[in-house]
Each structure stands twice: as structure tokens, then as C-alpha cells.
C-alpha positions as CSV (number, residue, x, y, z in Angstrom):
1,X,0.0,0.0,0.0
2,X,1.0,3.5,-0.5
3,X,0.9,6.0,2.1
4,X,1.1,9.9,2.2
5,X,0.9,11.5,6.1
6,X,0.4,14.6,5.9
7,X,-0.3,17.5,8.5
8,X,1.2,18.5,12.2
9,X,2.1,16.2,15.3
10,X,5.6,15.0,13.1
11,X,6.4,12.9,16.7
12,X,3.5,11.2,16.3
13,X,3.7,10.3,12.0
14,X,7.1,9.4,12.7
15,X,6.9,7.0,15.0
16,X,3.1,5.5,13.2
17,X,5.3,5.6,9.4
18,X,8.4,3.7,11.4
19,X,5.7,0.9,12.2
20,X,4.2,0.9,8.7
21,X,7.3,1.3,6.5
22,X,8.3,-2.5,6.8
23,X,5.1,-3.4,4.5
24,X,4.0,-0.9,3.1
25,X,5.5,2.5,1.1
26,X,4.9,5.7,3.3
27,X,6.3,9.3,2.9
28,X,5.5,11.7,5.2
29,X,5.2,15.4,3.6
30,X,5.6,17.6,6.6
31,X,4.9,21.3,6.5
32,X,8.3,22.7,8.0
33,X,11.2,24.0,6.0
34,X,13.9,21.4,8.5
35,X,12.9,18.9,10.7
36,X,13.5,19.6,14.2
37,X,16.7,18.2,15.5
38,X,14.6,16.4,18.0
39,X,13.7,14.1,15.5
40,X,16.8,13.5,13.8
41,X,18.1,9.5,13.8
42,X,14.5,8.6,15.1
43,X,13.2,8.0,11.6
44,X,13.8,4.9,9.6
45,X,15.1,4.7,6.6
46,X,12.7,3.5,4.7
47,X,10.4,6.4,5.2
48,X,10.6,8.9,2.6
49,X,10.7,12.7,3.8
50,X,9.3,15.9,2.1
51,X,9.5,18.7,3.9
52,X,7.2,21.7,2.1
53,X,8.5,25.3,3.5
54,X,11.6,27.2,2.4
55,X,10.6,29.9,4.5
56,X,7.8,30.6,6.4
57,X,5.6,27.7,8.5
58,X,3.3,26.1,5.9
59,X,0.7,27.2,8.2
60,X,1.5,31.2,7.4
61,X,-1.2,32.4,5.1
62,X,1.6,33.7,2.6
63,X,2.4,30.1,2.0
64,X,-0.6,29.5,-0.7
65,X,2.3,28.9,-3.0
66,X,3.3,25.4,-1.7
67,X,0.2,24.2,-2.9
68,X,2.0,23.7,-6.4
69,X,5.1,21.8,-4.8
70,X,2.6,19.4,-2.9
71,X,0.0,18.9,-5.9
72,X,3.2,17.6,-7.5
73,X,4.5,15.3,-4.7
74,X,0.8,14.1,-4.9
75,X,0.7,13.3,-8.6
76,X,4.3,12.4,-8.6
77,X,3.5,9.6,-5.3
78,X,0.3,8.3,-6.0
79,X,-1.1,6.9,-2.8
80,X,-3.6,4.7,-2.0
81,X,-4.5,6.7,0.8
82,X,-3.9,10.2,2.8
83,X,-3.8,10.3,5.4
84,X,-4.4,13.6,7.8
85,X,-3.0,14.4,11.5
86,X,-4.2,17.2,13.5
87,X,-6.1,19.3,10.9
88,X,-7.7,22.9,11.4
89,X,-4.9,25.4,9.6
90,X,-6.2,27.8,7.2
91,X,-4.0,25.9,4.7
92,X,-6.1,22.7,5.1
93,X,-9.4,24.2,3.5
94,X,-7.2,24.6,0.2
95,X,-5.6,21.2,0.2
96,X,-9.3,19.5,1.4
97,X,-10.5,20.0,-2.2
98,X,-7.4,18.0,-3.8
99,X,-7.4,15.6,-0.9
100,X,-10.8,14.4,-1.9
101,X,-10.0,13.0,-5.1
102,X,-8.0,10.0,-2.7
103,X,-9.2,8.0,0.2
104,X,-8.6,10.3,2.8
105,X,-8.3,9.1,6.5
106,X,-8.1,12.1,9.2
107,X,-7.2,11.6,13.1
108,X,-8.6,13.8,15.2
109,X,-6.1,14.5,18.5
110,X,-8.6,15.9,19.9
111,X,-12.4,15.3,19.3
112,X,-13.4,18.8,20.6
113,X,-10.9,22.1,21.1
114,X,-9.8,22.0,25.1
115,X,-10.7,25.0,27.7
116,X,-9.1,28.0,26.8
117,X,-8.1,27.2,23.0
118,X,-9.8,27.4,19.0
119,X,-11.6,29.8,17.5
120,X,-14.5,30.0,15.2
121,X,-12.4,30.0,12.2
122,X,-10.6,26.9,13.5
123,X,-14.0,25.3,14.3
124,X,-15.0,25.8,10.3
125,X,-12.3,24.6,9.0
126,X,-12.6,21.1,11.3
127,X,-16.0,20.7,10.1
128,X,-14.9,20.3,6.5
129,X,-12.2,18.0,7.4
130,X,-14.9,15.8,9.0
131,X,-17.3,15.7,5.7
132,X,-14.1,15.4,3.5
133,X,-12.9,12.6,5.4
134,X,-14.0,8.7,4.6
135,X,-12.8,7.4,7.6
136,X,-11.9,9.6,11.4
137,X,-9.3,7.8,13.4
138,X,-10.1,9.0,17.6
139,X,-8.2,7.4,20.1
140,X,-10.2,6.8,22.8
141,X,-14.1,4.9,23.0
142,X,-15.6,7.4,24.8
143,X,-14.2,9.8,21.9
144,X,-15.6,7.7,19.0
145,X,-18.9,8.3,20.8
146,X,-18.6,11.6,21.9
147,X,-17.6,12.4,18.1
148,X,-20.9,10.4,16.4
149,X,-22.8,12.1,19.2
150,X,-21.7,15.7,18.6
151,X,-21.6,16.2,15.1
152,X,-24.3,13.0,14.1
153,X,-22.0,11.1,12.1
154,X,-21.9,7.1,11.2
155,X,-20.7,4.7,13.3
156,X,-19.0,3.7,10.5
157,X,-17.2,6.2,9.8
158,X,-15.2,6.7,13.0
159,X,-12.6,4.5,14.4
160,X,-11.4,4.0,17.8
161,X,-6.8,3.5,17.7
162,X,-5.4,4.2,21.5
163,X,-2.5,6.7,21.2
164,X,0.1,4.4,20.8
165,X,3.8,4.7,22.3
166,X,3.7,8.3,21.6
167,X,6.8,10.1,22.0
168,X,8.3,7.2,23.8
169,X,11.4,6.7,21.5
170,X,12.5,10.2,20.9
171,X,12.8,10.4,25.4
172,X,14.5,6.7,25.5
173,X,17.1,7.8,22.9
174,X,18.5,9.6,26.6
175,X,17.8,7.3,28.8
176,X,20.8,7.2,31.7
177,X,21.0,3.5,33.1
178,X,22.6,4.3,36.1
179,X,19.9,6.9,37.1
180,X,17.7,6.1,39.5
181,X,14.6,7.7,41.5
182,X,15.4,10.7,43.2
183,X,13.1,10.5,47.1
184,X,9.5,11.1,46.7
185,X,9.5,12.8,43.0
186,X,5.7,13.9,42.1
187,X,6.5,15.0,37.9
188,X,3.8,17.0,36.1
189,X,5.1,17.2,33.0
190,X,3.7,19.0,29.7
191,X,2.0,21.8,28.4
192,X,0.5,24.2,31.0
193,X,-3.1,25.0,30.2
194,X,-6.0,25.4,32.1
195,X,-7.9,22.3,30.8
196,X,-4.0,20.3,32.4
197,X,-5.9,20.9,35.6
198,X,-2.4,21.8,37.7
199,X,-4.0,24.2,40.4
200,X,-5.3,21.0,41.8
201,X,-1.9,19.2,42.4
202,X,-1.0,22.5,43.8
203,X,-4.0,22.4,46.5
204,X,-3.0,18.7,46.9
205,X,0.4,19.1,47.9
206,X,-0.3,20.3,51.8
207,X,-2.3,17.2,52.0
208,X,1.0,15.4,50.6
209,X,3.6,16.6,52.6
210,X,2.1,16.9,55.9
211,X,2.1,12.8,55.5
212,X,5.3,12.8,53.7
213,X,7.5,15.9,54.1
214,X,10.2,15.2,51.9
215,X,7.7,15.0,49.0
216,X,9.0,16.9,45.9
217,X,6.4,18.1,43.0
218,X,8.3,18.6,39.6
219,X,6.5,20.9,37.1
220,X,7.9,21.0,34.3
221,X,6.4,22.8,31.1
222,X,5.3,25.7,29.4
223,X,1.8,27.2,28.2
224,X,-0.1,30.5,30.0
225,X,1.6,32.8,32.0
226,X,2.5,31.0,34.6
227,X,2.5,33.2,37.3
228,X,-0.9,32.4,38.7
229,X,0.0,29.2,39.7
230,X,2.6,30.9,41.5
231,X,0.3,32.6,43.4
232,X,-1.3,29.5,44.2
233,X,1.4,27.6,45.7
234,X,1.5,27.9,49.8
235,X,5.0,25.5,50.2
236,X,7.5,27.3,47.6
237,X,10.0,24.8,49.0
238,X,8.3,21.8,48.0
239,X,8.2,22.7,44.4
240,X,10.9,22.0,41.7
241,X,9.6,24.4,38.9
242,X,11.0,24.2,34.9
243,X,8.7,26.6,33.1
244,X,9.7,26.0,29.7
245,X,9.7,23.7,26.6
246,X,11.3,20.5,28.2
247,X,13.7,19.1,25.7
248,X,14.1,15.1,25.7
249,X,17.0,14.9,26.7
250,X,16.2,16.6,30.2
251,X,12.8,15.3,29.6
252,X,14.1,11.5,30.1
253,X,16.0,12.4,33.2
254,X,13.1,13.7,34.9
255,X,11.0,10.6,34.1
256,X,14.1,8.4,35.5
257,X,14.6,10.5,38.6
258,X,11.0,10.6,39.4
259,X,8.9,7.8,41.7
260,X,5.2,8.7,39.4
261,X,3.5,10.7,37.0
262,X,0.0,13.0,37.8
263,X,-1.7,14.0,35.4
264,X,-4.9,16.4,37.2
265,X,-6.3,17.1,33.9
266,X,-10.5,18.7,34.0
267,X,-10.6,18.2,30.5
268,X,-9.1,16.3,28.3
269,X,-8.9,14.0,24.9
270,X,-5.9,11.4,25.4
271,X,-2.2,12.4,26.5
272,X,1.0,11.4,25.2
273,X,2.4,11.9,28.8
274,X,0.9,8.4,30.1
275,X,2.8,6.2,27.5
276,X,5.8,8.1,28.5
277,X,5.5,7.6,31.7
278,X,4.8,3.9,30.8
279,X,8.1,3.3,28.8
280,X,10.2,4.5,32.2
281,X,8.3,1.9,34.1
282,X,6.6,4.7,36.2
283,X,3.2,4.4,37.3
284,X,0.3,7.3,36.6
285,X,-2.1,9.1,39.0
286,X,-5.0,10.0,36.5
287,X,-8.2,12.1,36.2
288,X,-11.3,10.3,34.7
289,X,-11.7,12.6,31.4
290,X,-11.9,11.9,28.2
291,X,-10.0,8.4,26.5
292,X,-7.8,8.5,29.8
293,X,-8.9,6.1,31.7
294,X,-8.9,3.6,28.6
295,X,-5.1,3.3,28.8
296,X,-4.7,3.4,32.6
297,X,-5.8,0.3,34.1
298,X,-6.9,1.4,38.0
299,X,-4.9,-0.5,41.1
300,X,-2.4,-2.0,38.2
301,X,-0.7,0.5,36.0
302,X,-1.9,3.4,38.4
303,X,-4.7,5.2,39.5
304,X,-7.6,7.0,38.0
305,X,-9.5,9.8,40.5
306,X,-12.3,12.2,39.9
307,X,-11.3,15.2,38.3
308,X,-11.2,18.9,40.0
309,X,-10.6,16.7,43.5
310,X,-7.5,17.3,45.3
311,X,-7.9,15.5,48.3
312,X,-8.8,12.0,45.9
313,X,-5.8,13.2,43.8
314,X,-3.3,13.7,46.8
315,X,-4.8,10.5,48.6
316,X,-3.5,8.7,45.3
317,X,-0.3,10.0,45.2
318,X,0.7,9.1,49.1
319,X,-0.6,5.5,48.6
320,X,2.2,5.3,45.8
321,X,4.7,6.8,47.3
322,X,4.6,4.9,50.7
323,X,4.5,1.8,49.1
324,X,7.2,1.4,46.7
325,X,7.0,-2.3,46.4
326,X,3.6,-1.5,44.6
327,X,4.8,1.5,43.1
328,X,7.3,-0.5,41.3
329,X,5.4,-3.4,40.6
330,X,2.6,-1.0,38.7
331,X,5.6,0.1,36.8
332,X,6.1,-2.9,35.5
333,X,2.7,-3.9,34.4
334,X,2.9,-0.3,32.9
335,X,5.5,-1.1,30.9
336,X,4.2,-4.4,29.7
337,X,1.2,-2.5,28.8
338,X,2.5,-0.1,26.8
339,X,4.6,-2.9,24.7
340,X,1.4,-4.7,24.3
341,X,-1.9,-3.1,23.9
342,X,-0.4,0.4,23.0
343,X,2.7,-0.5,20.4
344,X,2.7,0.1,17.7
345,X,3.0,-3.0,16.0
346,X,-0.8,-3.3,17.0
347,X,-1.4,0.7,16.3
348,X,0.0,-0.2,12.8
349,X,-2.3,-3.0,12.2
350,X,-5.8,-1.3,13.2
351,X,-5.1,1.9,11.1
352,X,-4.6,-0.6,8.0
353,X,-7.8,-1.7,8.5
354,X,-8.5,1.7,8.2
355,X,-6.8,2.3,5.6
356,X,-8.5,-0.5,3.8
357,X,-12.2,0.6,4.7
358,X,-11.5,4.1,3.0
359,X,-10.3,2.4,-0.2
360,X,-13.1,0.6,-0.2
361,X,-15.8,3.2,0.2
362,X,-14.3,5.0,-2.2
363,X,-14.1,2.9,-4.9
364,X,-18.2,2.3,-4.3
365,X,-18.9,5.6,-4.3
């Protein structure tokens, strides 16, 4: 089969085109003018490359020029099928029209815009990727659901595929064996929005340290200004605070060094911070939003708590880190997890499926 990916989270094409490349042809036509050196040596060779932008990001409404360049690497590649990441750029409402002329496949990240982000004009433009697509890829069952629900489409139409081992690789590549946890690490790691739910770990962490004082919470990410949470935070001491873009390689030290990962979230699609945390054998302290709780199996790789509930969230987190015989033993099943139901070996083989039922439709059509 021939494959073109197209669109934005390049982590995440790379690592599903690494899986598919050993059977099938795939090139990934990603709209950047270099690839980031964070993904250099993480894609196989078999994956053929196009980046689109000598200049500005594709996503720049100057850029109307590249349409030319990538009608050409269309023609030129003649897939079987497209297939679209992310979606809702301005640039997508031009390419939708030469996209439908193949089986197009879309994935949808997230199902619906989170707290605080989108716009109208995003909004549009993901409603035309839904009608142009033949088949939606959503990672989560609740999501398939929630997106037949919302915007009354067929069953049919929309797949469930879990995340995968997102981002995994690219972190392990600096992995220190001799590292070890670091006393009673707490990481939250990731972008800092409001839907991320962090002013709840923050009310949590009294309730933490007064039963373990030498509890440490890691926050490490960027996002909003920041300096609310600041405000928010009654123990300054207790807090190890990296507010900016975490790059992997300090990335996979903090995973190493820490004893679990929480992820407070009040809203929320899937996160590519549980497989993480899953591929450095570390166990998860979860909300129940969204897909979540599909990839977190409660009491064995870690557990799931109402959202917007600190107390539940902090209980959690104390159980884990008093009991590191179960802490490491939900690391392991964590790990076996993620090399099971979330590689991508399986991820692979349910998006061909995919694949395959947009081929089909259209050819009936």
C-alpha cells in the first residue's frame, strides 16, 4: 500500500510511518522547512521525507504557494491513501479539495478544542475535514462516541486506535542507566493549560507533605503565564519548577529521577504523557476525562480519581509513594502494557484496517 501522512504532530507520524514502513511504502510530507533536531536518527530509513516550506511555516497564510510543490508530490507519489494528522490550519481548507480525489483518512487528536483554546475559524475549517474525510481515526471509545454524538455522524465512519507509544522513542534515545529515583519525586510534565488541571496538584500538595515531608512536586512545562500558579502555591520549597519547553534529553532524566507521574487534567482527549510515563516503568495518577482512563488500568498501572478533587488526587499520590513495592510493581505492568496493547505494531495494524475501509468506500462511491 501507498501511504502519504500529511499535517502537524511530526512525533507522532514518525513513530506510526516507522511501524508501517516494513510493508508498506509511506512518505511523510511535513509542512516545516527542516525537521526539528529532535527528531533526527528517530526516523527509519525506509520512510521517505518531504519537507514543504523554504521559508515561512506552511501554516502562514503567505504560503498558498506550496500548494503547487505538494499537488506535484501528490501526482508524482500516487497513494492509495492520505492520510491527515491534527487538521484545522487555514492551509487545510485549500488542500481538502485535492485531498478528496483520494481516500482520505483524518485523526482527530482531539475530538473537541480543550478549555481555553480554537476559535470559530478553526472550528470551520474542522468541520470540513470531518465531511471530506471517509474514515476519522479518535483514540479513545468514549471519543468515538462523543464524536458520532456531537456532530451526528456514522458509526461507520469513525474508528477508535489508543494513542500508541507516543513520543516514547525520541525520550528513551537519553535514557541514563545508572539513574535512578530521586526520594518522593511527584512530575507533572507537559503543556500548561487550564484544561491540564495543575491548580489542583498544587491544593494537593499540603495534603502530601504533611504525611510525607520530603515530598517533591516537579512541574515541568510551558503554556499560560504561569504566574498564577505561583500565586497559588503555599509550600515554595516543595516545588521544583521548569517553566519552559522541556527538551528530551532533560525530559528522560526527569521521568528516570521521578517515583510517578500526575496528570490532574479537568478536560481532556488522550495524553501522550501516560505512555511516557509507561516506557520508564513509572506508574500514573490520573483524572477520569476523556479516553484517559482507557489506557490506565486502575490499582495496576496506576490510578484513576475524579477530576477537580485534590484531596482524591493527593490520597493517590501518598498510597504510591509509601508503598514502593507496589509502586514499582505497577511500573512494570505499565511497561508491559505499553509494549502490548499500545505499540505500535498493534497501532499499525488497526489503522490498516482503516486504511483499507477508506479504499473501499471510495471505490463504491
Amino acid at each position: 500500500m501507498r501511504i502519504l501522512s500529511y499535517g502537524g504532530f511530526i512525533d507522532y507520524q514518525i513513530q506510526l510511518a516507522n511501524a508501517l514502513c516494513s510493508k508498506h511504502t509511506i512518505i511523510l510530507v511535513i509542512p516545516e522547512k527542516q525537521l526539528p533536531n529532535s527528531h533526527s536518527g528517530t526516523i527509519d530509513k525506509r520512510v521517505n521525507i518531504c519537507l514543504l516550506v523554504e521559508g515561512k511555516s506552511l501554516y502562514h497564510y503567505s504560503n498558498f504557494f506550496v500548494l503547487k510543490k505538494f499537488i506535484k508530490i501528490l501526482r508524482n507519489f500516487e497513494p492509495d491513501v492520505i492520510h491527515m494528522q491534527l487538521g484545522g490550519e487555514i492551509i487545510d481548507l485549500a488542500l481538502l479539495p485535492v485531498f478528496k480525489n483520494y481516500p482520505l483518512v483524518s485523526t482527530f487528536h482531539d475530538v473537541k478544542l480543550h478549555i481555553g483554546e480554537g476559535s470559530s475559524i478553526c472550528e470551520f475549517i474542522r468541520f470540513w475535514e470531518r465531511k471530506y474525510s471517509d474514515q476519522i481515526i479518535v483514540h479513545g471509545k468514549r471519543l468515538k462516541e462523543q464524536m458520532i454524538e456531537e456532530y451526528h455522524l456514522s458509526e461507520n465512519k469513525v474508528h477508535s486506535i489508543p494513542i500508541g507509544e507516543h513520543e516514547v522513542a525520541p525520550f528513551k534515545r537519553y535514557i541514563k542507566p545508572d539513574l535512578q529515583e530521586d526520594g518522593n519525586l511527584v512530575l507533572f510534565f507537559g503543556r500548561i493549560w487550564r484544561y491540564k488541571g495543575l491548580e489542583y496538584l498544587i491544593m494537593a500538595e499540603p495534603i502530601i507533605t504533611k504525611q510525607i515531608p520530603d515530598a517533591k512536586i516537579i512541574i515541568a512545562g510551558a503554556g499560560e503565564n504561569f504566574q498564577k500558579y505561583e500565586n497559588m502555591i503555599v509550600n515554595r520549597h516543595n516545588f521544583i519548577i521548569h517553566n519552559y519547553n522541556i527538551p528530551y534529553d532533560e525530559g528522560a532524566e526527569l521521568f528516570q529521577r521521578c517515583s510517578l507521574v500526575v496528570l490532574p487534567y479537568i478536560d481532556a482527549s488522550q495524553s501522550g504523557v501516560i505512555p511516557t510515563a509507561y516506557g520508564f516503568k513509572k506508574p500514573v495518577v490520573v483524572t477520569s476525562v476523556g479516553s484517559i482512563p482507557e489506557i490506565v488500568d486502575d490499582g495496576i498501572t496506576g490510578y484513576i480519581v475524579p477530576p477537580k478533587d485534590a484531596n482524591a488526587l493527593a490520597e493517590a499520590i501518598i498510597k504510591l509513594l509509601k508503598d514502593e513495592k507496589l509502586r514499582r510493581q505497577m511500573g512494570e505492568n505499565a511497561y508491559i502494557k505499553l509494549k502490548t496493547d499500545l505499540s505500535w505494531d498493534n497501532i499499525a495494524e488497526k489503522t490498516i484496517k482503516v486504511y483499507k475501509e477508506a479504499i473501499r468506500g471510495k471505490k463504491c462511491k
